[in-house]
DOLUMLO-113799 format. One line per 8 residues: number of its first residue (from 1); their letters; for each residue x, y, z of C-alpha. Coordinates in nm, 3 decimals. Example, Ala and Ser with C-alpha at 12.3 -4.5 7.8 and 13.67 -1.06 7.14 Angstrom:
% residues 2
1) AS) 1.230,-0.450,0.780  1.367,-0.106,0.714;
//
This chain:
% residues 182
1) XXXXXXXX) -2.872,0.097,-0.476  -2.732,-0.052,-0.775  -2.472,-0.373,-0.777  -2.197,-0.151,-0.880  -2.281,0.084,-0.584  -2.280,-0.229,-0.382  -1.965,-0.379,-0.541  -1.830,-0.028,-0.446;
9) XXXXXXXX) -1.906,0.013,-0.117  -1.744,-0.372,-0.027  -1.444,-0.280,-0.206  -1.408,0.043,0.019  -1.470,-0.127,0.320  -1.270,-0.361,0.286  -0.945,-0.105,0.185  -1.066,0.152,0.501;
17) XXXXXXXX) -1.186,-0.030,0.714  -0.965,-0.348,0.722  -0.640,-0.355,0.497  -0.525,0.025,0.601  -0.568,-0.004,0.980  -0.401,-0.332,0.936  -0.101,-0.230,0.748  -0.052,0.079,0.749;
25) XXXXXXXX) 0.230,0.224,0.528  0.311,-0.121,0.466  0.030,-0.144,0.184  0.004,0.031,-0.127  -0.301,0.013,-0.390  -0.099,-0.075,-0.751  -0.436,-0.113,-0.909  -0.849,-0.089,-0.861;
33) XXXXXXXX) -1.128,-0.160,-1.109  -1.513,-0.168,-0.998  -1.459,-0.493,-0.848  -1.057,-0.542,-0.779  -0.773,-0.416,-0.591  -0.457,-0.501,-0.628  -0.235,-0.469,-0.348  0.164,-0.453,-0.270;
41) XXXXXXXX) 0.205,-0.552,0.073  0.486,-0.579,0.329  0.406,-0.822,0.570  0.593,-1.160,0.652  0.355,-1.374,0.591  0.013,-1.281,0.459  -0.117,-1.586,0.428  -0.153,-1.625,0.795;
49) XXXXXXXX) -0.398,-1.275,0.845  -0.633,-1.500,0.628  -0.639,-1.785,0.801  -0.694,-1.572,1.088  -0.986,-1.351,0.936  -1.185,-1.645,0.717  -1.495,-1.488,0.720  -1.362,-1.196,0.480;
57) XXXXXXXX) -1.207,-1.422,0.208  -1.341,-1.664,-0.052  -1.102,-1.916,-0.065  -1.298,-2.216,-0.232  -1.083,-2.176,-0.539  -0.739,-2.264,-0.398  -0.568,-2.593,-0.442  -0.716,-2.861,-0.140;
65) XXXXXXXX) -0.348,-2.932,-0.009  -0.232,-2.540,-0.053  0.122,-2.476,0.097  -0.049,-2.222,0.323  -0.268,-2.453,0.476  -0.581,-2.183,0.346  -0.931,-2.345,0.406  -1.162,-2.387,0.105;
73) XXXXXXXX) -1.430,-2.153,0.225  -1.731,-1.919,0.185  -1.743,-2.036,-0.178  -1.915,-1.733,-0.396  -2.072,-1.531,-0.053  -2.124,-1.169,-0.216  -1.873,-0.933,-0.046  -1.637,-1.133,0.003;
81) XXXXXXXX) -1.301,-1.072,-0.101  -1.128,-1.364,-0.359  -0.745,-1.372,-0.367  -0.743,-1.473,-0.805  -0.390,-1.613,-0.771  -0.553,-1.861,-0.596  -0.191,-1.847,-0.364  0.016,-1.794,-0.635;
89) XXXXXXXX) 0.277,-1.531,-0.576  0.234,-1.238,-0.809  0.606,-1.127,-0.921  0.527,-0.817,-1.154  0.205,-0.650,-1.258  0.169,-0.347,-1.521  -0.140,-0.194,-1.601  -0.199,0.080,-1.874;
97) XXXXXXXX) -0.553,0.171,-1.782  -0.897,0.006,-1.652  -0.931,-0.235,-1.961  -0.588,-0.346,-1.984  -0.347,-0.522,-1.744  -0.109,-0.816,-1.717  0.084,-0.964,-1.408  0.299,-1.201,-1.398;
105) XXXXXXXX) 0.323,-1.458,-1.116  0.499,-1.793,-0.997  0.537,-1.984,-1.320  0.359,-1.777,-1.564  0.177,-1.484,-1.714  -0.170,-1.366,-1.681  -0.236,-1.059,-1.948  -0.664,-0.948,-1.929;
113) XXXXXXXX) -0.778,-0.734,-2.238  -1.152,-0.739,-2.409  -1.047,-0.902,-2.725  -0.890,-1.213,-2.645  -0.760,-1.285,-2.994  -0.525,-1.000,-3.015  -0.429,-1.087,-2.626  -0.235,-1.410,-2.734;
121) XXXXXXXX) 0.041,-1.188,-2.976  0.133,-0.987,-2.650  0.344,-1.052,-2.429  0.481,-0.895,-2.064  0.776,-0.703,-2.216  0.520,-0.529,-2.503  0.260,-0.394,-2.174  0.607,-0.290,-2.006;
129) XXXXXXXX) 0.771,-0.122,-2.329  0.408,0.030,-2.372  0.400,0.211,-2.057  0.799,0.278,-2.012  0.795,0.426,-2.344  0.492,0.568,-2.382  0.421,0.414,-2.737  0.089,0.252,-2.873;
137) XXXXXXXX) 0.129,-0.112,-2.991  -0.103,-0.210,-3.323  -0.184,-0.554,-3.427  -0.334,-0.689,-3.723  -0.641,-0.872,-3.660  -0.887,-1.072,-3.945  -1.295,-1.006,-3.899  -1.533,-1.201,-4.014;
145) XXXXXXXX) -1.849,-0.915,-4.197  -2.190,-0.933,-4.382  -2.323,-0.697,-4.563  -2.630,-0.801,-4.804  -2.587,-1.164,-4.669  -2.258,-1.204,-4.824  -2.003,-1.345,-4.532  -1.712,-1.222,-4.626;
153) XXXXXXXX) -1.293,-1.127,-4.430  -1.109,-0.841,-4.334  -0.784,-0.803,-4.244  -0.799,-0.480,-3.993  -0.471,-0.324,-3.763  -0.596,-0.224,-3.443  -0.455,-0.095,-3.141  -0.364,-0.349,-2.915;
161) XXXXXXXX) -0.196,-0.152,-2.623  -0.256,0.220,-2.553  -0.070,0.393,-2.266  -0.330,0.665,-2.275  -0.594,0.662,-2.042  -0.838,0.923,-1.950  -0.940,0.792,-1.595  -0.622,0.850,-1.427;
169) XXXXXXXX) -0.216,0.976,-1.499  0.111,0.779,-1.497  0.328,1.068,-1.198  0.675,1.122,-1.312  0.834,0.813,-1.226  0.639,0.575,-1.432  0.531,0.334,-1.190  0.281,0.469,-0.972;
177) XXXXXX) -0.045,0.587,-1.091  -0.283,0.856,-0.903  -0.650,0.735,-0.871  -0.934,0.900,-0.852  -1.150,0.626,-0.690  -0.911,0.586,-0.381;
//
């Protein structure tokens, strides 16, 4: 078995096996990658189902005096679930597909995309006006070539956001998306 079968398999487990007989109908999936969920829960406080079940979380990132009193645990045991907000409450999160994503949470925003450059020029409202509206969103963006050992620039407009996404589709509403991993 591969890592990504592994990685897989954790992630499942964890969603079956613990979060949905836990919740119920209280907890909805708003987003999965090989390695993440994101969840929207209902609970009062979640913080303290944590602090009761340790041994799933890795916790070693939070703040030392937290305001949930969280224990800086099980620092990178494989399997292990990792809250990234590190307790931070996440507000809003859009997502237009598996590469792109950006939440926003208690006192700022987070957006993830493989080029990094063109990631600082976008901010929540253009991931939210990309998926509302159903637009693409370019940016220009300079490269640095060779060709024949001459180093030379190029000034190139890319897309930036893309609502388009083969893996999944956006249901009527706009705000949920059907899976096919889950």
């Amino acid at each position: 078995m591969c890592i990504l079968d592994i990685s897989k398999t954790c992630l499942y487990e964890f969603h079956h096996e613990y979060v949905t007989p836990l919740f119920h109908e209280n907890c909805n999936v708003m987003y999965t990658d090989t390695g993440n969920l994101i969840y929207h829960i209902k609970y009062d406080n979640i913080y303290d189902i944590m602090k009761r079940d340790i041994n799933r979380f890795d916790t070693s990132n939070y703040v030392i005096d937290n305001v949930y009193d969280i224990p800086l645990v099980n620092k990178k045991v494989p399997g292990l679930m990792k809250d990234e907000n590190n307790g931070a409450i996440m507000i809003e999160f859009v997502s237009e597909n598996v590469r792109l994503e950006c939440r926003r949470k208690e006192g700022y925003e987070k957006g993830k995309r493989r080029q990094e450059v063109v990631a600082r020029f976008i901010m929540f409202e253009d991931y939210t006006r990309c998926l509302n509206d159903a637009i693409e969103m370019t940016r220009r963006q300079l490269c640095i070539r060779s060709k024949l050992h001459e180093v030379y620039t190029i000034s190139e407009k890319k897309i930036a956001l893309s609502p388009h996404d083969d893996k999944r589709y956006i249901v009527p509403d706009f705000r949920h998306a059907a899976m096919e991993a889950l």
